[in-house]
DRENTITI-573536 format. One record per atom (N, C-alpha, C, O): residue number from 1; residue in three letters; z, y, x. Coordinates in Angstrom, 1 decimal, decimal comma, always signed. Layout:
N
NUM_Ala_Z_Y_X
...
This chain:
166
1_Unk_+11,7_+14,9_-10,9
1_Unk_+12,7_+15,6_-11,6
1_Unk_+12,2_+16,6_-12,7
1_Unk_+13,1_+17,2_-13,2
2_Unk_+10,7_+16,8_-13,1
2_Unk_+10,4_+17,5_-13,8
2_Unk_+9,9_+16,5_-14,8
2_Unk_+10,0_+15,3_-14,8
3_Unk_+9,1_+17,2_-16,0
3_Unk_+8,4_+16,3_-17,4
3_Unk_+6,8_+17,3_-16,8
3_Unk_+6,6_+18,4_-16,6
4_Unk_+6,3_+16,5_-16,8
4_Unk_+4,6_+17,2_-16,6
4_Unk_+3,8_+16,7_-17,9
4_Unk_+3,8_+15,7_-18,7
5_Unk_+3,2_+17,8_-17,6
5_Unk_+2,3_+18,1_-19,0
5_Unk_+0,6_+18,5_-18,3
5_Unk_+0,2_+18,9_-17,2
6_Unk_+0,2_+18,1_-19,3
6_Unk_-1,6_+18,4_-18,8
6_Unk_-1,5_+19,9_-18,8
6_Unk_-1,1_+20,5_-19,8
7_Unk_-1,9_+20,3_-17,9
7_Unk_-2,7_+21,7_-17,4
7_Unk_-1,4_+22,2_-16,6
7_Unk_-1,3_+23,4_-16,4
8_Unk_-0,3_+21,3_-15,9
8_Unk_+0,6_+21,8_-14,9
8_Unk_-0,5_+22,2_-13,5
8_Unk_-1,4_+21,8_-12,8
9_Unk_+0,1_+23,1_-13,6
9_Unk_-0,6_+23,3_-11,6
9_Unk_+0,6_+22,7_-10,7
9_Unk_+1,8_+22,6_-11,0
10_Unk_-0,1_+22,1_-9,6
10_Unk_+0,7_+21,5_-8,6
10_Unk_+1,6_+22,5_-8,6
10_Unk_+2,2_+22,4_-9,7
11_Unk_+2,0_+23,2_-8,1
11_Unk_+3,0_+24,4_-7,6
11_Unk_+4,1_+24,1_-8,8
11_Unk_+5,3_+24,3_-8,5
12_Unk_+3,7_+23,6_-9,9
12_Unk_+4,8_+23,6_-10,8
12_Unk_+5,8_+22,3_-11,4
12_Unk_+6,6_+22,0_-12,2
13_Unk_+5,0_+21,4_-10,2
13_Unk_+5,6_+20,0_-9,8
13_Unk_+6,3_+19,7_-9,1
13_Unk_+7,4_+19,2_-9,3
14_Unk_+5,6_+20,0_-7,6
14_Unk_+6,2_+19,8_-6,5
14_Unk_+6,0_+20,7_-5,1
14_Unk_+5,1_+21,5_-5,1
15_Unk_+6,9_+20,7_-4,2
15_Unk_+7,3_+21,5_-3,2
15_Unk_+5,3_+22,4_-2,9
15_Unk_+4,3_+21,8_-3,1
16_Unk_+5,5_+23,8_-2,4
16_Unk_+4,4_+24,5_-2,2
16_Unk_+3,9_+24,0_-1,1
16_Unk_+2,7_+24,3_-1,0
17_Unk_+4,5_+23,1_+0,1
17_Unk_+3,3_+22,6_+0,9
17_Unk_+2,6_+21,5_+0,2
17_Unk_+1,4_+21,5_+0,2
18_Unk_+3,4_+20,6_-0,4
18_Unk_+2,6_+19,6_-1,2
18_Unk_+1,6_+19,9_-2,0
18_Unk_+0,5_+19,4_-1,9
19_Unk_+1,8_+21,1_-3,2
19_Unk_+0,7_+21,7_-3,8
19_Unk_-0,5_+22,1_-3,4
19_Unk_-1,4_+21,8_-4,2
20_Unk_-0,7_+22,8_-2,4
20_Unk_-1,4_+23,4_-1,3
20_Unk_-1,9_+21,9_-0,9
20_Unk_-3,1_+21,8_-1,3
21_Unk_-1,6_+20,9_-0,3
21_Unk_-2,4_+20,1_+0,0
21_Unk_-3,3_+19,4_-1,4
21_Unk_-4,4_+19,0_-1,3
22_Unk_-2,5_+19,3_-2,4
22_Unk_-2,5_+19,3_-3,4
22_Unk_-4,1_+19,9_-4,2
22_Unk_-5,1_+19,3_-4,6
23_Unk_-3,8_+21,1_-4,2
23_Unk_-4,9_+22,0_-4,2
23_Unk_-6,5_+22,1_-3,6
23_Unk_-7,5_+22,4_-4,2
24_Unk_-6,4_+21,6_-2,0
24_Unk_-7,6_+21,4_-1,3
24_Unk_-8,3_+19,9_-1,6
24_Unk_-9,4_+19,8_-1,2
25_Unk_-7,3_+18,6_-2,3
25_Unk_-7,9_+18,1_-2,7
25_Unk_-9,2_+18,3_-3,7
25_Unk_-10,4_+18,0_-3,7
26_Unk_-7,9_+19,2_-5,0
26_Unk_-8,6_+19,7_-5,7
26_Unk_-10,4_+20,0_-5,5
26_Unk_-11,5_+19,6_-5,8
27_Unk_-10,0_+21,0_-4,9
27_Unk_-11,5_+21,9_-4,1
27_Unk_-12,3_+20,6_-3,5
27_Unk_-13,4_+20,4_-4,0
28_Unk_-12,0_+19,6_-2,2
28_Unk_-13,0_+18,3_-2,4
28_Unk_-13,5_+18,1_-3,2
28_Unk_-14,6_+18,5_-3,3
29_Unk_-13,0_+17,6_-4,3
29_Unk_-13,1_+16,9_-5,5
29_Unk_-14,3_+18,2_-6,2
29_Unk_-15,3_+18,0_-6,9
30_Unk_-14,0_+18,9_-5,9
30_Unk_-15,2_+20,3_-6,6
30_Unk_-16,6_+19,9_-6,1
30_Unk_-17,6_+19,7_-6,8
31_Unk_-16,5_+19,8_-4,7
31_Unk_-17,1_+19,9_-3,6
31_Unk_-18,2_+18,4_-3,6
31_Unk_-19,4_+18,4_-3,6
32_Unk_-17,4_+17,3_-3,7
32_Unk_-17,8_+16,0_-3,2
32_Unk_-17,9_+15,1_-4,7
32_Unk_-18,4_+14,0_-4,7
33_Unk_-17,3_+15,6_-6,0
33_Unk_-17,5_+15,1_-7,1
33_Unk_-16,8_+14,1_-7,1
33_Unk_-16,4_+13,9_-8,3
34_Unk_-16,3_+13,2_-6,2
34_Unk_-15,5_+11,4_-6,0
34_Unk_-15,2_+11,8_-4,7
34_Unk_-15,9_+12,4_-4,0
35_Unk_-13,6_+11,3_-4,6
35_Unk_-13,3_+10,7_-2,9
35_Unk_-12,1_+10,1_-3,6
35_Unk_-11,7_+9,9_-4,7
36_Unk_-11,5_+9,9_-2,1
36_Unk_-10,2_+8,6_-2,0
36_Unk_-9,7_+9,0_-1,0
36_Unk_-10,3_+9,4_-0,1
37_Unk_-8,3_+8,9_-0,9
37_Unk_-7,0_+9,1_+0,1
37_Unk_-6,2_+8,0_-0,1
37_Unk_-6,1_+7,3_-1,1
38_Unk_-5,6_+7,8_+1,2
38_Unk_-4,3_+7,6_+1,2
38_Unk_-3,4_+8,4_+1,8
38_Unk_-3,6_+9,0_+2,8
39_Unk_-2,0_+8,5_+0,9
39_Unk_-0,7_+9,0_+1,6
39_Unk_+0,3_+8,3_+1,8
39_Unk_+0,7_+7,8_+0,8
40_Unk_+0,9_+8,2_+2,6
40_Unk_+2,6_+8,2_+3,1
40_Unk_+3,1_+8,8_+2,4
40_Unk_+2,5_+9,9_+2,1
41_Unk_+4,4_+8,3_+1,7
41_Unk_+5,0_+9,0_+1,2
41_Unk_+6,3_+8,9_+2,1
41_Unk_+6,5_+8,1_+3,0
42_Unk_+7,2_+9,9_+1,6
42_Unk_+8,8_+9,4_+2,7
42_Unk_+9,5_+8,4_+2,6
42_Unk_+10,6_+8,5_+3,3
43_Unk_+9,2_+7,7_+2,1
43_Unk_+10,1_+6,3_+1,6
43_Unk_+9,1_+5,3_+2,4
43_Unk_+9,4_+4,2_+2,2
44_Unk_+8,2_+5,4_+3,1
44_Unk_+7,4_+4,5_+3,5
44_Unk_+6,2_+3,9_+2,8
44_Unk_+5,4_+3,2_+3,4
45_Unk_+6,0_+4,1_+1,5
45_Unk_+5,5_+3,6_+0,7
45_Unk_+3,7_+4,6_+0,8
45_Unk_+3,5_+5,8_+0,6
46_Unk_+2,6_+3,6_+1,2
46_Unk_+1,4_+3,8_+0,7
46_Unk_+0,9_+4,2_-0,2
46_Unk_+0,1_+3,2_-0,5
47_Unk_+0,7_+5,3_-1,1
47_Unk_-0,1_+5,0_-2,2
47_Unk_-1,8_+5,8_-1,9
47_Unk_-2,0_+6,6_-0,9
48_Unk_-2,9_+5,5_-2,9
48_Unk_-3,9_+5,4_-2,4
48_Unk_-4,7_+6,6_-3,7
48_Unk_-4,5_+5,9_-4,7
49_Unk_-5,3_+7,7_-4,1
49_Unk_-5,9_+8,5_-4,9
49_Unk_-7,0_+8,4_-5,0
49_Unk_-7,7_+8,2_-4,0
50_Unk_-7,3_+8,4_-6,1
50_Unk_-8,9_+8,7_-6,3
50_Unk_-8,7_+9,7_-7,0
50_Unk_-7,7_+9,8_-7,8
51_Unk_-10,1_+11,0_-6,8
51_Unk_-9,9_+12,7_-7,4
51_Unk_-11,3_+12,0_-7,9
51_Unk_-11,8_+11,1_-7,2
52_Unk_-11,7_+12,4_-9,0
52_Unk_-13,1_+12,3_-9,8
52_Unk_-13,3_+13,6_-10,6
52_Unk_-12,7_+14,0_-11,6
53_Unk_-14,3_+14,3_-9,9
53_Unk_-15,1_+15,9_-11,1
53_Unk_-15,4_+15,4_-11,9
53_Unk_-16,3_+14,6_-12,0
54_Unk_-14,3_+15,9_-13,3
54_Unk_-15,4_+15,6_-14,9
54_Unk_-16,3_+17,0_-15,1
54_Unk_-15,9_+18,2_-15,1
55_Unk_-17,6_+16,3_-15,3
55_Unk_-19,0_+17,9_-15,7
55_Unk_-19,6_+17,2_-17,1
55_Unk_-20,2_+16,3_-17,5
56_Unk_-18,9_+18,3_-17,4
56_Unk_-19,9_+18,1_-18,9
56_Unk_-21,0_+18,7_-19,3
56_Unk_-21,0_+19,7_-18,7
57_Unk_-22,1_+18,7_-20,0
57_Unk_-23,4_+19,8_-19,9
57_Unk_-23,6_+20,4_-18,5
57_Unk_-23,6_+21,6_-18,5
58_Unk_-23,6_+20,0_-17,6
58_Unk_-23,9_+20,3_-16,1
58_Unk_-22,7_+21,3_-15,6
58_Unk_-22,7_+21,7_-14,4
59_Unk_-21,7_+21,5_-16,7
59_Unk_-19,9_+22,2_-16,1
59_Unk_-19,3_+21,6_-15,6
59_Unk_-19,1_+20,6_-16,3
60_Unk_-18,5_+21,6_-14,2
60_Unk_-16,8_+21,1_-14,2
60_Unk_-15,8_+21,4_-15,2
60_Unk_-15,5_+22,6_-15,3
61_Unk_-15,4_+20,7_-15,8
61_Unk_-14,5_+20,8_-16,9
61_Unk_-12,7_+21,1_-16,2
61_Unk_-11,9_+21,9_-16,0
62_Unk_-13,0_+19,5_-15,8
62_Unk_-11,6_+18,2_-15,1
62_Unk_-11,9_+18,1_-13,7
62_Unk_-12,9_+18,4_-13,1
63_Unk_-10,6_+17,3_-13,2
63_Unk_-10,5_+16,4_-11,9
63_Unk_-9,8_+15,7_-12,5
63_Unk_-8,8_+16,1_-13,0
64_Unk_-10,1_+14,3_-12,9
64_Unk_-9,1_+13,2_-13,1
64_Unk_-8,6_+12,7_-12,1
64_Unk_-9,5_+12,4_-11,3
65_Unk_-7,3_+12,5_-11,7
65_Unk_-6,7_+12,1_-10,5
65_Unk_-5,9_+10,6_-11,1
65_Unk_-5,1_+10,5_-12,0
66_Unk_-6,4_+9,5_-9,9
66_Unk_-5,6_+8,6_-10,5
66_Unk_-4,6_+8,0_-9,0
66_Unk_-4,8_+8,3_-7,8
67_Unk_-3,7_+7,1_-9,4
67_Unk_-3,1_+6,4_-7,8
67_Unk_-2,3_+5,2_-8,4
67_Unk_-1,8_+5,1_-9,4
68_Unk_-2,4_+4,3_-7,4
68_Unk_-1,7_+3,3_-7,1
68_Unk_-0,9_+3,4_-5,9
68_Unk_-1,1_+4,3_-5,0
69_Unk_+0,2_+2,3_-5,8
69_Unk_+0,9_+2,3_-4,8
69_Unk_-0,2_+0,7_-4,2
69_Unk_-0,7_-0,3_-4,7
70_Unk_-0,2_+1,2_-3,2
70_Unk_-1,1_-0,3_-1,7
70_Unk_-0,2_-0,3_-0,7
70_Unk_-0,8_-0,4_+0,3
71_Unk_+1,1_-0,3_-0,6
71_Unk_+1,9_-1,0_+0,6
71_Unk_+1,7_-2,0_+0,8
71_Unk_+1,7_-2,3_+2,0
72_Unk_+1,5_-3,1_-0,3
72_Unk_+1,9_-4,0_-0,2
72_Unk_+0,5_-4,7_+0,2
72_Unk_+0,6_-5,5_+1,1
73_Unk_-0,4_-4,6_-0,2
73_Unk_-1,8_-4,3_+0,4
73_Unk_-1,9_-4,2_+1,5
73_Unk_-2,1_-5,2_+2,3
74_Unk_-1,8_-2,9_+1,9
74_Unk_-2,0_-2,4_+3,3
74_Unk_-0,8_-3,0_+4,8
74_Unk_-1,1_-2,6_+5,9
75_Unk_+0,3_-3,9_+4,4
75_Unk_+1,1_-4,9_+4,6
75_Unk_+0,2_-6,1_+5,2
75_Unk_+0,5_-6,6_+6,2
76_Unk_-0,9_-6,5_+4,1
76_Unk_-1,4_-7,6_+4,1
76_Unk_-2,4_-7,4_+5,4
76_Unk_-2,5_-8,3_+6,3
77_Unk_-3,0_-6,5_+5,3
77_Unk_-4,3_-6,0_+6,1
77_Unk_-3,6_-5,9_+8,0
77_Unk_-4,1_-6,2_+9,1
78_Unk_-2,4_-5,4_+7,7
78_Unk_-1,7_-5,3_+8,9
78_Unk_-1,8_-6,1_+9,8
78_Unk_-2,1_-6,1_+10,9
79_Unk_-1,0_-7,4_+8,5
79_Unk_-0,4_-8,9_+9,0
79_Unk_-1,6_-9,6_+9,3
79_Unk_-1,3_-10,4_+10,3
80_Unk_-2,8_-9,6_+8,9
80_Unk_-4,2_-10,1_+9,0
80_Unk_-4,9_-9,7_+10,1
80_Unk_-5,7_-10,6_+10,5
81_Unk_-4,9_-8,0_+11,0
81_Unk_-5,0_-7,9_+11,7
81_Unk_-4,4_-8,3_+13,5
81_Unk_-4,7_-8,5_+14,6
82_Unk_-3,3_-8,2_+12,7
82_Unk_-2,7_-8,9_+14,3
82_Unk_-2,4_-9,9_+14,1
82_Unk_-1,5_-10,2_+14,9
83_Unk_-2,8_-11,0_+13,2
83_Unk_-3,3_-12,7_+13,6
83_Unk_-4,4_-12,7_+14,0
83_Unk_-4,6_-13,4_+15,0
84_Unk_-5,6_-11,6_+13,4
84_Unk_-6,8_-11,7_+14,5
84_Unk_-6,7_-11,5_+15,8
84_Unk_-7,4_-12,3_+16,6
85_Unk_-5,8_-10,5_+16,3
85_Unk_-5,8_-9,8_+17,3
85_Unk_-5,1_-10,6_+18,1
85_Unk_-5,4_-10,4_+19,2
86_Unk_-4,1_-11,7_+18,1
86_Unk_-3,4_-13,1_+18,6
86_Unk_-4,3_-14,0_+18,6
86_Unk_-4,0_-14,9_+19,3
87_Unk_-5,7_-14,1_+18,1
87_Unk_-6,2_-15,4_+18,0
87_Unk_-7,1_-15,2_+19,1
87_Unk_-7,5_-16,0_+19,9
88_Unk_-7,3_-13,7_+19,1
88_Unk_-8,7_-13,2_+20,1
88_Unk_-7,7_-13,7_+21,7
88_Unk_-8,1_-14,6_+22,4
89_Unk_-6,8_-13,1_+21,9
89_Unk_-6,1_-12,8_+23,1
89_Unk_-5,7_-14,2_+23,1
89_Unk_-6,0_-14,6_+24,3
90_Unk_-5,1_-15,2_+22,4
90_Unk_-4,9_-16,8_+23,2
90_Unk_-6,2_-17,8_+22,8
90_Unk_-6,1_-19,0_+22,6
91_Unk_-7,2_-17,0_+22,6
91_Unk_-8,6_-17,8_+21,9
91_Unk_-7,8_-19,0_+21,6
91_Unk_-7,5_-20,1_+22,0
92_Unk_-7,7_-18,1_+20,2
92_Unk_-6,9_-19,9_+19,2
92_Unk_-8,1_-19,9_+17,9
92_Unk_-8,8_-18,8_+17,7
93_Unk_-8,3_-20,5_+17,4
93_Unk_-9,4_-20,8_+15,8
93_Unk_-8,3_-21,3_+15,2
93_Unk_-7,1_-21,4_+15,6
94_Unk_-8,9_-21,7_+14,1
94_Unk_-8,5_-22,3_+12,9
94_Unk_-9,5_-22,4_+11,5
94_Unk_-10,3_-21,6_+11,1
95_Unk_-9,2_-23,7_+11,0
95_Unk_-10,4_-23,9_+10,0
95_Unk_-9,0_-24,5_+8,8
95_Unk_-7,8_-25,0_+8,9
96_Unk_-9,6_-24,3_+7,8
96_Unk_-9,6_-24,8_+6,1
96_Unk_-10,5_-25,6_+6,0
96_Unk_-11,7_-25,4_+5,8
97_Unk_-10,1_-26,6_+6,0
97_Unk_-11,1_-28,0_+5,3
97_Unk_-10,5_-28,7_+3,8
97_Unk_-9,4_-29,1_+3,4
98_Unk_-11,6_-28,7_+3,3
98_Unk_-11,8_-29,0_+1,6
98_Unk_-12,2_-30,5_+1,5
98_Unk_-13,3_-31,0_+1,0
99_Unk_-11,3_-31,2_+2,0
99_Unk_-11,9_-33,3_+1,9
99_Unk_-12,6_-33,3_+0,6
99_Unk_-13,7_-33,7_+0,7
100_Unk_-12,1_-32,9_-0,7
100_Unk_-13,0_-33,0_-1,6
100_Unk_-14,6_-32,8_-1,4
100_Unk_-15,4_-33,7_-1,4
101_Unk_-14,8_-31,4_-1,2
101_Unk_-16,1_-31,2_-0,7
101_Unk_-16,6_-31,4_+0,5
101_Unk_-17,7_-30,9_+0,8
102_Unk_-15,9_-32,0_+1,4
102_Unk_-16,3_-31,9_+2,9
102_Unk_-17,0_-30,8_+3,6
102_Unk_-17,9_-30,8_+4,4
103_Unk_-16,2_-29,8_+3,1
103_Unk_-17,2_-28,6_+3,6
103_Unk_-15,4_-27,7_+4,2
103_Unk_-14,3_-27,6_+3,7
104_Unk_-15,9_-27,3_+5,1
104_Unk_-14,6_-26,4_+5,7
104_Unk_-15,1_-24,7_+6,4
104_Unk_-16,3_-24,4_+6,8
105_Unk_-13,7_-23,9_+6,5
105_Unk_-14,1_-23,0_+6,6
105_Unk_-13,2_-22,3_+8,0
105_Unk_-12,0_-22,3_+8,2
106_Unk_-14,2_-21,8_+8,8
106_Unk_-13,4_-21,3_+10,3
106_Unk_-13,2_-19,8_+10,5
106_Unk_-13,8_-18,9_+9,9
107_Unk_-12,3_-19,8_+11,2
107_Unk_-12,1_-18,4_+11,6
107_Unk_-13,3_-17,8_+12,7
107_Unk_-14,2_-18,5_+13,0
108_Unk_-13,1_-16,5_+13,1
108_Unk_-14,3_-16,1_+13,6
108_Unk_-14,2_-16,3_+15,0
108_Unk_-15,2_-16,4_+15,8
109_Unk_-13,0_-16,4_+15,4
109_Unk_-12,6_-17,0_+16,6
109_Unk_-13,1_-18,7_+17,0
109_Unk_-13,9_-19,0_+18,0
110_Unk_-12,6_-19,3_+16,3
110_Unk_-13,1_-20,6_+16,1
110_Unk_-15,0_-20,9_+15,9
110_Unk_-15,7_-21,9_+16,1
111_Unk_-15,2_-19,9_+15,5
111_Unk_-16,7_-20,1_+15,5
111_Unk_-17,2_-19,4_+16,8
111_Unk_-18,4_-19,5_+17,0
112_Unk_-16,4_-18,9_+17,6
112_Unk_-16,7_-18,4_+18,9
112_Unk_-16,7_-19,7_+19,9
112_Unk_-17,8_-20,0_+20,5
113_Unk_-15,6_-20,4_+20,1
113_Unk_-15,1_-21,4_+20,7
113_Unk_-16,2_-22,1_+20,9
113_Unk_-16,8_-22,5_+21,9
114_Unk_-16,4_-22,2_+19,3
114_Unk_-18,1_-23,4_+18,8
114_Unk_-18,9_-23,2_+19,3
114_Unk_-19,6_-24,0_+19,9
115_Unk_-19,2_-21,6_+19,3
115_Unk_-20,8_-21,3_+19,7
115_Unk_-21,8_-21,8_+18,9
115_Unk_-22,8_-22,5_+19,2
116_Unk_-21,3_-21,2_+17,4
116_Unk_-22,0_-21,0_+16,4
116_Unk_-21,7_-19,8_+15,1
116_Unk_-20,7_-19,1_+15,0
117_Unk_-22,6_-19,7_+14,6
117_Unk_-23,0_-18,5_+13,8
117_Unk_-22,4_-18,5_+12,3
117_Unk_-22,1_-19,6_+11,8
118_Unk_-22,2_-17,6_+11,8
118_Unk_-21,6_-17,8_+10,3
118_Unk_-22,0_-19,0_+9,5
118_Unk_-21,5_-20,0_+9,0
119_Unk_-23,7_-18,4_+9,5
119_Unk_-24,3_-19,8_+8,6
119_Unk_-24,7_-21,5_+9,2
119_Unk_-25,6_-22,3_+9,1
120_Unk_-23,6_-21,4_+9,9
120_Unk_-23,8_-22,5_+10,6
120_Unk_-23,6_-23,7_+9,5
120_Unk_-23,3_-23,3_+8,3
121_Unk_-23,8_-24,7_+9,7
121_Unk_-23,6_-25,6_+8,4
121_Unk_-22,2_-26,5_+8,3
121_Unk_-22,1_-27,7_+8,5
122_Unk_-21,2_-25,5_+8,0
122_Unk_-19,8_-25,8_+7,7
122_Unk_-19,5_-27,2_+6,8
122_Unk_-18,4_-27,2_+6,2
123_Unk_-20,4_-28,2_+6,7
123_Unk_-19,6_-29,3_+6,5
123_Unk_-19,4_-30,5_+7,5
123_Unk_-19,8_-30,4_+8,6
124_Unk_-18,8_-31,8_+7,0
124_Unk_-18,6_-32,9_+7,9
124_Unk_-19,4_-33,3_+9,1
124_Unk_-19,0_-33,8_+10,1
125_Unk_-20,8_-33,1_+8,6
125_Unk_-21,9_-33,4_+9,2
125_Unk_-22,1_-32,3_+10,3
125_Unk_-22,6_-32,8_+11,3
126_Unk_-21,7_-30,8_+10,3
126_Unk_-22,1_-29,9_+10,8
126_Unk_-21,2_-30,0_+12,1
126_Unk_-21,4_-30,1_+13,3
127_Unk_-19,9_-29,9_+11,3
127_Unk_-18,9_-30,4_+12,5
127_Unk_-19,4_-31,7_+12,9
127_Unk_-20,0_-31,8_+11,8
128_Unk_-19,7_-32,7_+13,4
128_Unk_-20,2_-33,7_+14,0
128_Unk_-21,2_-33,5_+14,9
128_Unk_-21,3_-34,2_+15,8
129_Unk_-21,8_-32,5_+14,6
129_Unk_-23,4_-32,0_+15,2
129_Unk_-22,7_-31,6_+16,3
129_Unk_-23,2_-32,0_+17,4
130_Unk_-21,4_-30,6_+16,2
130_Unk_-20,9_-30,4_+17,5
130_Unk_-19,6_-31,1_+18,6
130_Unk_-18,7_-30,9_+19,5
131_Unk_-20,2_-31,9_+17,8
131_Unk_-19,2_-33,1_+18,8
131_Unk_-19,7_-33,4_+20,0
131_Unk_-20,7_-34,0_+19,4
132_Unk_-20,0_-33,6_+21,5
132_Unk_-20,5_-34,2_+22,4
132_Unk_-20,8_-35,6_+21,8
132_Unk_-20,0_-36,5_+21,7
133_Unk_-21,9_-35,9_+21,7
133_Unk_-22,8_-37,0_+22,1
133_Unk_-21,5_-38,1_+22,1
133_Unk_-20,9_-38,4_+21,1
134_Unk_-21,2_-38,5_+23,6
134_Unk_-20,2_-39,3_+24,1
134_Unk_-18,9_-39,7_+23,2
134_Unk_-18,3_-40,7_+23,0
135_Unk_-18,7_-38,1_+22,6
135_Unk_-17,3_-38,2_+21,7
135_Unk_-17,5_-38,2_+20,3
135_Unk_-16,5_-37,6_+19,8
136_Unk_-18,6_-38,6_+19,5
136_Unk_-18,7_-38,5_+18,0
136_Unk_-18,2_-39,8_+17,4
136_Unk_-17,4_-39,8_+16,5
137_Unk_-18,5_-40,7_+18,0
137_Unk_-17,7_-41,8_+17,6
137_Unk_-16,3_-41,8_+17,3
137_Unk_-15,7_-42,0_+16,3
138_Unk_-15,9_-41,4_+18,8
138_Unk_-14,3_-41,7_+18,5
138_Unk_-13,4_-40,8_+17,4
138_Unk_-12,5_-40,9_+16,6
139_Unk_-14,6_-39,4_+17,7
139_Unk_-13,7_-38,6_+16,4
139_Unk_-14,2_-38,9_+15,3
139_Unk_-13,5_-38,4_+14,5
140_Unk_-15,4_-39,5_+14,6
140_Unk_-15,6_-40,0_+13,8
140_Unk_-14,3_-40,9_+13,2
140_Unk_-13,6_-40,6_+12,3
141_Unk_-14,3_-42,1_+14,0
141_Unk_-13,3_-42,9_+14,0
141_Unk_-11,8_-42,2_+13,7
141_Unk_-11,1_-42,7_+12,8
142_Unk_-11,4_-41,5_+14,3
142_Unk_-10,3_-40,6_+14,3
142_Unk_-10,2_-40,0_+13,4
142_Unk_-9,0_-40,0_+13,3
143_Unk_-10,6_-39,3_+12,4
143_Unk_-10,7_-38,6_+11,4
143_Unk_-10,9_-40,0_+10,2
143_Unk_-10,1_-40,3_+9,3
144_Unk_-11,8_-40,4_+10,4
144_Unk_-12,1_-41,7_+8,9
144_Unk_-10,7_-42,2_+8,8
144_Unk_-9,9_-41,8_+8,1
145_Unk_-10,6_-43,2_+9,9
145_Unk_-9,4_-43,8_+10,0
145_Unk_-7,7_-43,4_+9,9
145_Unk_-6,7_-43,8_+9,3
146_Unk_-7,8_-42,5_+10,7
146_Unk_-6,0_-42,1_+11,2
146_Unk_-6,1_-40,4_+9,6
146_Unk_-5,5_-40,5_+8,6
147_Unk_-7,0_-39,4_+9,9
147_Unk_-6,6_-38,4_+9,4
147_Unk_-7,0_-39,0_+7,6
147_Unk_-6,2_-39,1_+6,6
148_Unk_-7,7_-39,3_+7,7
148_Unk_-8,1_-39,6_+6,2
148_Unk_-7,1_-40,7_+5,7
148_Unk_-6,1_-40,7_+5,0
149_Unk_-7,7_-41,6_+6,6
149_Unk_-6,9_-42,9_+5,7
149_Unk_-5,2_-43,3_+6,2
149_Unk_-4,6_-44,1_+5,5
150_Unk_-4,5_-42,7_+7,4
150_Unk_-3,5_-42,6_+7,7
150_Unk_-2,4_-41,6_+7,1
150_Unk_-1,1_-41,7_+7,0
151_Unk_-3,3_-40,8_+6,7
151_Unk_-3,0_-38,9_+6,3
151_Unk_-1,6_-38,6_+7,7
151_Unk_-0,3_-38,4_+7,7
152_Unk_-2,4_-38,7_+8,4
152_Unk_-2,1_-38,2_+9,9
152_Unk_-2,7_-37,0_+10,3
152_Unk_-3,8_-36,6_+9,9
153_Unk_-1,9_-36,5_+11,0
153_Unk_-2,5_-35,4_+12,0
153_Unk_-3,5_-35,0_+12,7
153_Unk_-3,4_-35,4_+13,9
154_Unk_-4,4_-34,4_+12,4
154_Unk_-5,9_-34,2_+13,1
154_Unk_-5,0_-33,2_+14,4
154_Unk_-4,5_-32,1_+14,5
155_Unk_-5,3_-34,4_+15,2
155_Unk_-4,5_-33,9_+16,3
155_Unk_-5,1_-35,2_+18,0
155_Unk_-4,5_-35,9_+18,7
156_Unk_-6,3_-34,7_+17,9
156_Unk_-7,3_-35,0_+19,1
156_Unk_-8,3_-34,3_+20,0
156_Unk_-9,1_-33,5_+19,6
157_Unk_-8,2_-34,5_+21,1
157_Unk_-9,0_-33,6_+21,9
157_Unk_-10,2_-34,0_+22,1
157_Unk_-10,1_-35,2_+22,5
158_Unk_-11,8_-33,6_+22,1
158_Unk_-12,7_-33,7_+22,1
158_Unk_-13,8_-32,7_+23,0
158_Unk_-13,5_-31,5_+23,0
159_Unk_-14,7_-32,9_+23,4
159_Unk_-15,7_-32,3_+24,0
159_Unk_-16,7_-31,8_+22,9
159_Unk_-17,1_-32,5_+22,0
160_Unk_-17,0_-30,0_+23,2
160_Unk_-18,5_-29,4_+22,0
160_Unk_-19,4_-29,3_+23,0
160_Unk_-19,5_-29,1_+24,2
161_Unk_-20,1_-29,6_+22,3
161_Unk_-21,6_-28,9_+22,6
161_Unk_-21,6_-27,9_+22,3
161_Unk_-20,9_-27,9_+21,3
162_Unk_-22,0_-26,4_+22,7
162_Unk_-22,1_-25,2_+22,0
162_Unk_-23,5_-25,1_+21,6
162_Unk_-24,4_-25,4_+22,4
163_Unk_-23,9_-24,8_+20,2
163_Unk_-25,2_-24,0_+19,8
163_Unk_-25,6_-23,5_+21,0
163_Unk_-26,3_-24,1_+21,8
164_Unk_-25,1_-22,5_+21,1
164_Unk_-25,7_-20,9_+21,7
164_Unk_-25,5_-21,3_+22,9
164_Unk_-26,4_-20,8_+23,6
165_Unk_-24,5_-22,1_+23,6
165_Unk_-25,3_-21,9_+25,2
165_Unk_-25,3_-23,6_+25,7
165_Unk_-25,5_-23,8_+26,8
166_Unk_-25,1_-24,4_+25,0
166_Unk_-25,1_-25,8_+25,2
166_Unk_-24,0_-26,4_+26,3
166_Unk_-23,9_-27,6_+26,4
């Protein structure tokens, strides 16, 4: 509800507890040269600050203060966290596979399952490596034939070997 102009003091913006918090950023910002916040605001909405000390000839001059709004961001991180947190508690995985490149990519859960490591070797061949012996064939076969050349449902049960404990 106001017009702000360079060299307002908080106090001449917005309410004096706001300024006052307002203010001790400030003083960080003296203190630590860079930092970052986030606040709530009352509408629900996230936004996120960065305070930067401008020194010129070895003086504090400035605090450049900048912000965005990250709800929608921090929304995302939410929703990402409690699919992890569902995958852990019904040990479920999930992978992205790239048929072009034959190379796919798992969740960290799913590489738990496997009983293999990040740099495990995420392509066709790698997944095969952990197929049981007994069962590489048929999912070979299952995948060439039905998922590839059917464009059917990779939707078969199979036996792993685990890396890490066999």
């Amino acid at each position: 509800g106001c017009d702000i102009a360079v060299g307002m003091r908080p106090e001449e913006i917005v309410s004096a507890e706001a300024a006052a918090r307002w203010i001790a950023h400030y003083q960080r910002a003296m203190s630590d040269g860079f930092y970052q916040i986030n606040d709530t605001c009352a509408d629900g909405r996230t936004l996120e600050f960065a305070f930067q000390l401008i020194v010129v000839e070895g003086q504090p001059v400035a605090i450049a203060v900048s912000g965005r709004d990250i709800t929608a961001i921090k929304a995302t991180q939410e929703a990402e966290n409690f699919l992890k947190e569902a995958q852990v508690i019904g040990v479920l995985g999930y992978y992205v596979l790239d048929v072009e490149s034959g190379t796919w990519a798992s969740s960290d859960v799913l590489d738990e399952i496997f009983g293999i490591e990040k740099d495990w070797d995420h392509s066709i061949a790698g997944w095969t490596r952990l197929i049981h012996p007994q069962d590489q064939e048929m999912m070979t076969r299952h995948f060439v034939d039905e998922v590839l050349g059917q464009k059917s449902d990779f939707d078969k049960e199979y036996r792993v070997l685990r890396p890490s404990d066999q």
